[in-house]
C-alpha positions in Angstrom: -20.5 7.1 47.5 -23.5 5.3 46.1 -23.4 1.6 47.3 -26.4 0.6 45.7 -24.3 1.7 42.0 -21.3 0.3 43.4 -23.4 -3.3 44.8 -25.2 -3.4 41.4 -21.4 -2.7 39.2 -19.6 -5.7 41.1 -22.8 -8.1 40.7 -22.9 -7.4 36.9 -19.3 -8.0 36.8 -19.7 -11.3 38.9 -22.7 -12.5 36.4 -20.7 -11.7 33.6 -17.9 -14.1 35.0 -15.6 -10.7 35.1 -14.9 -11.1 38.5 -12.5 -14.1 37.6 -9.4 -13.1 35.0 -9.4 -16.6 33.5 -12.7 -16.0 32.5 -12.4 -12.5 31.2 -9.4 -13.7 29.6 -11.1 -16.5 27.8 -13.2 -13.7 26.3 -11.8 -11.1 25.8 -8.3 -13.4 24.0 -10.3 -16.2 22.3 -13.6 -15.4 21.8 -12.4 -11.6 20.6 -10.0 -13.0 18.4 -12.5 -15.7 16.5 -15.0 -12.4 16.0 -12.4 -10.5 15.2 -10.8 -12.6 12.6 -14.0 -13.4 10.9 -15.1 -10.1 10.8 -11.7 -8.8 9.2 -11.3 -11.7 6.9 -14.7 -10.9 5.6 -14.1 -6.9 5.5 -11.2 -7.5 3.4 -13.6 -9.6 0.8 -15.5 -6.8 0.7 -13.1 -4.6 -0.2 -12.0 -6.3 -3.0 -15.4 -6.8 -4.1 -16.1 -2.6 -3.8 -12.9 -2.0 -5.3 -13.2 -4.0 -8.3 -16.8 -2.9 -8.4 -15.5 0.9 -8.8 -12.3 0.5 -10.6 -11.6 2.4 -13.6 -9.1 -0.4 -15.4 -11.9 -3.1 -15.8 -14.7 -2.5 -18.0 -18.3 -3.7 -16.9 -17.8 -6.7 -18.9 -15.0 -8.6 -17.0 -16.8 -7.7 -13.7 -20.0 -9.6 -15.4 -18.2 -12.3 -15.9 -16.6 -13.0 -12.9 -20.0 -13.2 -11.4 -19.6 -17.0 -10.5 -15.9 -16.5 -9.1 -17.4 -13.4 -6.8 -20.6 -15.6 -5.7 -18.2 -18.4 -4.8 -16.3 -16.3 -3.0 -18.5 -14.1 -1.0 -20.9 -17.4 -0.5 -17.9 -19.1 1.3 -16.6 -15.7 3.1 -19.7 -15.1 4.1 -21.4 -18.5 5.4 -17.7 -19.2 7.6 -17.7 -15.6 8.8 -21.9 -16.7 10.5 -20.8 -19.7 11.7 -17.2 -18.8 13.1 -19.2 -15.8 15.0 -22.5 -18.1 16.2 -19.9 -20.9 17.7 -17.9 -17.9 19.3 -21.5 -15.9 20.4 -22.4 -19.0 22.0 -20.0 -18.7 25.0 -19.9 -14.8 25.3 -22.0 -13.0 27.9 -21.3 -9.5 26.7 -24.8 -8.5 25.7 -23.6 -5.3 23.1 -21.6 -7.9 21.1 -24.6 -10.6 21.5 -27.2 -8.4 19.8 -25.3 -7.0 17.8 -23.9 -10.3 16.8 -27.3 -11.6 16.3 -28.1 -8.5 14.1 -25.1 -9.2 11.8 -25.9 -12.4 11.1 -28.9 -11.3 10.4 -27.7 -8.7 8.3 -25.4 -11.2 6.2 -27.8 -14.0 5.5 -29.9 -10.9 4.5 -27.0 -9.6 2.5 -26.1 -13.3 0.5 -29.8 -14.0 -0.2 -30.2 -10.7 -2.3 -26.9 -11.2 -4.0 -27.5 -15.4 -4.7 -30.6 -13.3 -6.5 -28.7 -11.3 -8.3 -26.8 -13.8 -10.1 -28.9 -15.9 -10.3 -31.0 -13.2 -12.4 -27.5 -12.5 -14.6 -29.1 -12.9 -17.9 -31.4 -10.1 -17.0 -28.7 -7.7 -16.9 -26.5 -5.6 -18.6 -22.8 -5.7 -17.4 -23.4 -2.0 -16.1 -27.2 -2.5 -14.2 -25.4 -6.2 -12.6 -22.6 -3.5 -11.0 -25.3 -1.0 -9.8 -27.1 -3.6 -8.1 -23.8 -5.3 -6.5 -23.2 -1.6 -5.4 -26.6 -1.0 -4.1 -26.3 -4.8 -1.9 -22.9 -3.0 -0.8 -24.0 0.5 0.3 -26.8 -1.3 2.2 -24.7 -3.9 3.9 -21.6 -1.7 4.5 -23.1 0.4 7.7 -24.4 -2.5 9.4 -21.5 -4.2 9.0 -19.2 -1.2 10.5 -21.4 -1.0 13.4 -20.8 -4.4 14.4 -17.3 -3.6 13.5 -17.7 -1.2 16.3 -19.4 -2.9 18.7 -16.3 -5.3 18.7 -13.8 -2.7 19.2 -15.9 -0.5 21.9 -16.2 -4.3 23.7 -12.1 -5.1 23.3 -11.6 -1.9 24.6 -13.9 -2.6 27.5 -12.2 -6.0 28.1 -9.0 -4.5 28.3 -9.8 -1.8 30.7 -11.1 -4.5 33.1 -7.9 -6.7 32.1 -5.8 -3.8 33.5 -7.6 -3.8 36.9 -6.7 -7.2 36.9 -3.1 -5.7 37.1 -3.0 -7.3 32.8 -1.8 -5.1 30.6 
């Protein structure tokens, strides 16, 4: 047995408040959940949005229109989903979800700056070039947002490992 692993394992758990159930709890119930929920609130928006972007039934023109209605949308989506996950990053100690957390914000402000561009550029485009772009905004966003996506459930899973130690199952 290695004590010095075994020392430096029980002290992270201690810093990280996971030697105390209530704590982990807190986390891994609450905190989880608020991340959770924004981040699959927000996936579902994005869905939509892809799924109308690709679908065969409406032409170009009816997504061009509905330009306001998706900006509104996404703008609200987006701006609850950053603040729902800073108030719930601000009382987490799990440094994977942290940075990535951070990133994803990031990523999102990133994301809703170049599409507030977009439309705001409308007139500029034809029905069919405003879809490529939305597309383009989506294939960037989309694999930063599944890692944080990840990141969630690889932490969950982590939480509920050390909730079952706990004798929590």
């Amino acid at each position: 047995m290695n004590i010095r692993r075994i020392i430096k394992e029980e002290l992270l758990k201690e810093v990280g408040g996971y030697d105390d159930p209530t704590i982990m709890g807190t986390h891994a119930g609450a905190t989880m959940g608020m991340l959770s929920g924004s981040y699959n609130k927000l996936m579902n928006v994005i869905t939509d949005l892809a799924n109308l972007l690709i679908s065969e039934d409406n032409p170009g023109g009816d997504k061009f229109k509905a330009s306001k209605e998706i900006m509104e949308v996404l703008d609200g989506v987006i701006n609850e989903t950053i603040d729902v996950t800073k108030k719930a990053l601000a009382d987490f100690t799990e440094d994977d979800v942290l940075m990535m957390g951070k990133n994803y914000i990031k990523d999102l402000k990133t994301f809703l700056k170049r599409a507030r561009l977009i439309s705001g550029l409308i007139s500029t485009y034809t029905p069919k070039q405003y879809t490529e772009e939305l597309k383009k905004l989506l294939m960037d966003v989309l694999p930063k947002m599944k890692e944080y996506g990840d990141t969630l459930i690889k932490s969950s899973q982590m939480f509920q490992s050390r909730m079952s130690s706990f004798g929590f199952n």
